[in-house]
N, C-alpha and C positions, 0 to 999 in steps of 0.2 A: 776348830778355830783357825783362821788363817787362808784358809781353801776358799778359790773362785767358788762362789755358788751363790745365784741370786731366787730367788723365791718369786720375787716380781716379776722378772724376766719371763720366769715360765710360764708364769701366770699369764701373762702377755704373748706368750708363743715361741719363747726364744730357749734354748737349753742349755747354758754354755757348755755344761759336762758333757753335753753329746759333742760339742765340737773338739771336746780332749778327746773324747775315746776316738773322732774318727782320725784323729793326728794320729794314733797310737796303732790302731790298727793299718793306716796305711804307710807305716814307716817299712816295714819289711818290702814291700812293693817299692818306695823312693830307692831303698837302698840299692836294688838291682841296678840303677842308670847310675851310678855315679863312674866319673869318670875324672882322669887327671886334668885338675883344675878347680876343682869345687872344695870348697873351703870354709864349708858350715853345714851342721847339717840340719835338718828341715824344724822347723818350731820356732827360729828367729823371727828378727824384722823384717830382714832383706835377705834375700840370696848372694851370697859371696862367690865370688868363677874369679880364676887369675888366668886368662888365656895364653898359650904359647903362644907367640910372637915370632920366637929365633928364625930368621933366614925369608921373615919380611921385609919388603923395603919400605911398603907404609899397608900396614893392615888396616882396614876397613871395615866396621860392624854393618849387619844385615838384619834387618828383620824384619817378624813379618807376625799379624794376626789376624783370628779368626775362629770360628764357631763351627757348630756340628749339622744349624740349621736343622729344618724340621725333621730332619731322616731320625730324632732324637726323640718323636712321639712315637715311632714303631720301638723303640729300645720299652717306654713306657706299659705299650698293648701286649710287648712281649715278656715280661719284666726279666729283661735281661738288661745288664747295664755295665758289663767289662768290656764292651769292644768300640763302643762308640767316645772312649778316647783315645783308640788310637784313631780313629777318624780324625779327631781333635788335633792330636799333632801332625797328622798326614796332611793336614789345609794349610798345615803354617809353612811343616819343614821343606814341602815339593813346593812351595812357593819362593822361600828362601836358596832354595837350590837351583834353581832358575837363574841365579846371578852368578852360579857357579860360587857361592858360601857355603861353607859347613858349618854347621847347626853346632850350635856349643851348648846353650841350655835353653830349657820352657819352663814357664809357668803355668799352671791354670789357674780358672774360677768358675768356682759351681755357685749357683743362683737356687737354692731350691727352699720349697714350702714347709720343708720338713725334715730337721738332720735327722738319718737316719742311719748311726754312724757303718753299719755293714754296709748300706746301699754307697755312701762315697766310697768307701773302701775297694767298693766292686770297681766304681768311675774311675779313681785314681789308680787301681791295678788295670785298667786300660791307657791309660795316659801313659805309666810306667813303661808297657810296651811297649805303645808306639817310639819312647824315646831311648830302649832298646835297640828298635829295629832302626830307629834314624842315627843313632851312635851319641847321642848329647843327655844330657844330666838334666833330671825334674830337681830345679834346687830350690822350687817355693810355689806357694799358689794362696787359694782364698775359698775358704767355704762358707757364703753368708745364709743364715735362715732370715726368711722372708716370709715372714706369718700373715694370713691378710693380702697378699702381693698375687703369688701364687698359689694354684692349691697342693695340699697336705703330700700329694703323691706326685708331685713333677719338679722336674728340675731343669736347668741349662749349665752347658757348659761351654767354655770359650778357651781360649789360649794364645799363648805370646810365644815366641822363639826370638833368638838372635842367634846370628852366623856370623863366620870372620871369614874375608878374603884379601888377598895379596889386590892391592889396586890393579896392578899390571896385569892382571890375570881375572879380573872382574871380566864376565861376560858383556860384549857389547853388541845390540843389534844390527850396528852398522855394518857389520861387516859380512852380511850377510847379503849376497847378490844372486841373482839368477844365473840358473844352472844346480845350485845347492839342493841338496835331497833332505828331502822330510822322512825320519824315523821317528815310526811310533811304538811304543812302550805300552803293551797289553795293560787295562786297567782289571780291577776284580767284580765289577759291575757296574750298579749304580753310582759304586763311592757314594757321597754327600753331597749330590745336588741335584737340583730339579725333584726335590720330592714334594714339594706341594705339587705339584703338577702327578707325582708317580700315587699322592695319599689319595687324590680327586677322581684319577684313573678305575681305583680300583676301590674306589670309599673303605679305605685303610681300617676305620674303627669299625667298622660293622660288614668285613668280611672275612673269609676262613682263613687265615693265615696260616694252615697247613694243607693249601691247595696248590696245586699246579706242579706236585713233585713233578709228573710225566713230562712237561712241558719243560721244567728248567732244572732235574736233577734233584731238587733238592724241595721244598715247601717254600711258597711264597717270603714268608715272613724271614727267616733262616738265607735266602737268599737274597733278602732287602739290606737284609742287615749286615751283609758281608760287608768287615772294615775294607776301606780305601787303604791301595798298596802304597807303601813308602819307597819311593826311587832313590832315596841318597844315595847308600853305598851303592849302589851298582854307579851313576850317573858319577861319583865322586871319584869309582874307577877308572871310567869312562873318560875325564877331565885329565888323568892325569898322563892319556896316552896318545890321544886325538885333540885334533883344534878343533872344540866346538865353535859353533857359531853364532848358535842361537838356541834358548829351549821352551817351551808350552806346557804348563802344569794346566792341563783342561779343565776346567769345574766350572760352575755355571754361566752359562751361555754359549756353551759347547764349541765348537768350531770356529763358528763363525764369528764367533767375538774372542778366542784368547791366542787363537792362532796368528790374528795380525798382530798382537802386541809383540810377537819375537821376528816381525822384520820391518823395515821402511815402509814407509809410504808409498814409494813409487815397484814396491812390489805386488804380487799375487802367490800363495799356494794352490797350486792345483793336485788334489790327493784322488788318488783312485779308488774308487768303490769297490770290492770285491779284492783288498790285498790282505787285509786280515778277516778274523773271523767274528764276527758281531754277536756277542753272548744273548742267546734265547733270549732273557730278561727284556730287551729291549724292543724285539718284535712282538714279545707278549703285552709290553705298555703301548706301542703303535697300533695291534690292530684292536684291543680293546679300548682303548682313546681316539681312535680313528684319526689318529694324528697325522700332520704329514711331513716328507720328509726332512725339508726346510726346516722346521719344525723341530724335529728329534735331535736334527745336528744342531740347532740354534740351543737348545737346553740339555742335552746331555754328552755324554763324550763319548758311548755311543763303542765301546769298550778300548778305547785307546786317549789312559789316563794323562801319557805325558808326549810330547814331541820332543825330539833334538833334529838339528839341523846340521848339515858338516857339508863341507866341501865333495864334491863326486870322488872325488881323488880318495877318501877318507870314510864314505858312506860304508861300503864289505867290511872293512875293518872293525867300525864302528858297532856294527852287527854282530861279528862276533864276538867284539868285549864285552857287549851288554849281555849277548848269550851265553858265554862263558861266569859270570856273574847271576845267573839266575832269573835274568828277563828276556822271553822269546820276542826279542825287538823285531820289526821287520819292516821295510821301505813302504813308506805308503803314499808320494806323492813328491814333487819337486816344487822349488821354486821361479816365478816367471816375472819378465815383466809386466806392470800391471798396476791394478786401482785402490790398492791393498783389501784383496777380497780373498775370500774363499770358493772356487771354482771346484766341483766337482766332477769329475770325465761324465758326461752327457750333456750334463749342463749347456 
């Protein structure tokens, strides 16, 4: 007597005691991201955070959301389901960090057909990760069944961030002029995006997901799924020693579209082809999709997950903080004036 538990509900599709057990099992996973500031712990209404402030002149919230997209049906063909949240917060936090904000906390929401309280468990010890690796605290989220909506065995997951930055120290495009060099930041493949395009390539549900080791190292499916790398802390390094200028979290629409968002109008990047190294994965989706290469850059990023922009003066340096932090950064192209395009050397 007294215990949630409804008969009708389940009758109707809904469990609520599945959705206690998956609070319970994914609290060990929450607990790993907590960090100073967080000030409830997970099963309330709201998430509580008290941000440090001291030694702002006027702090500024940041934030940013977004989804795993479909890269989130190979998680289903493969039933695996701990990595594609950190994907989850890798779309929000490399977004957020783009304004030069550090991520303080996320939330998620899983949408799925079916609690199935170990399967969130796995989601949410993926989410926990990523906000590990980004340095900010999971201080709440939402797991709705959706009986009827979707089916028994799928789910979706999304998520929210907010970051805090000094105004004065907010990244600003303008200031970005020709001459500036573009550094790019090795991605771990695909990341999450462009996979309808990479599930149509290769008809995702009804091929061998343990092909193509020879080709790319490792088996198709294992190498689709490799989560999206989190740039904070190194990029949050990076900030605190160089004047960036401007920076490009790549994900869908690849080059050609996120790359002018981090400069003027009356700019152009022109990147050179052949300065980094382009992970197999993506000439195995080109020449099995007979794609071209307009094409590849316009939808993937083509293994160069994030850009920064710095002054010439500042570009060596810049390289080797990111290097010295664990990302083998490397110059891939400058800035010119121009029609804010993306020019490639042959072009």
């Amino acid at each position: 007597m007294g215990k949630s538990y409804s008969d009708s509900y389940k009758a109707a599709g809904v469990d609520v005691t599945a959705g206690y057990e998956s609070v319970e099992l994914m609290k060990e996973h929450v607990a790993k991201t907590k960090i100073p500031g967080v000030l409830d712990s997970i099963g309330g209404f709201g998430g509580l955070f008290a941000p440090e402030i001291s030694g702002m002149k006027k702090p500024v919230l940041v934030s940013g959301t977004d989804g795993v997209g479909t890269k989130i049906k190979l998680a289903f063909l493969m039933d695996r389901h701990d990595t594609v949240g950190i994907d989850c917060v890798a779309m929000c936090v490399n977004d957020v960090i783009c304004a030069g904000a550090k991520p303080l906390f996320f939330l998620d929401y899983i949408a799925c057909g079916k609690n199935v309280p170990e399967k969130i468990a796995q989601i949410v010890k993926g989410v926990s990760e990523g906000c590990v690796q980004a340095g900010c605290a999971l201080i709440g989220g939402e797991t709705a069944e959706h009986p009827g909506l979707m089916p028994e065995d799928e789910y979706d997951l999304a998520g929210f961030t907010v970051g805090i930055a000094d105004e004065e120290r907010i990244i600003d495009k303008a200031s970005v002029q020709a001459g500036d060099v573009i550094i790019g930041l090795p991605s771990s493949g695909v990341h999450s995006n462009g996979f309808s395009l990479v599930r149509k390539v290769f008809d995702i549900e009804h091929c061998d997901l343990s092909a193509y080791e020879a080709e790319l190292g490792r088996p198709l499916g294992e190498t689709l799924l490799t989560p999206t790398v989190i740039y904070v802390k190194p990029v949050l390094k990076l900030l605190e020693q160089v004047p960036v200028h401007s920076l490009a979290h790549i994900t869908g629409g690849g080059f050609y579209e996120n790359l002018p968002r981090a400069f003027g109008e009356t700019l152009s990047a022109r990147i050179q082809k052949g300065a980094w190294k382009i992970p197999p994965i993506f000439s195995l989706i080109q020449k099995k999709g007979g794609i071209s290469d307009h094409d590849m850059y316009n939808t993937f990023n083509m293994g160069i997950g994030m850009a920064v922009i710095t002054g010439r003066e500042d570009a060596d340096r810049a390289v080797r903080i990111l290097r010295e932090n664990g990302i083998d950064a490397v110059r891939i192209g400058t800035v010119e004036e121009g029609d804010h395009s993306v020019i490639f050397d042959g072009e």
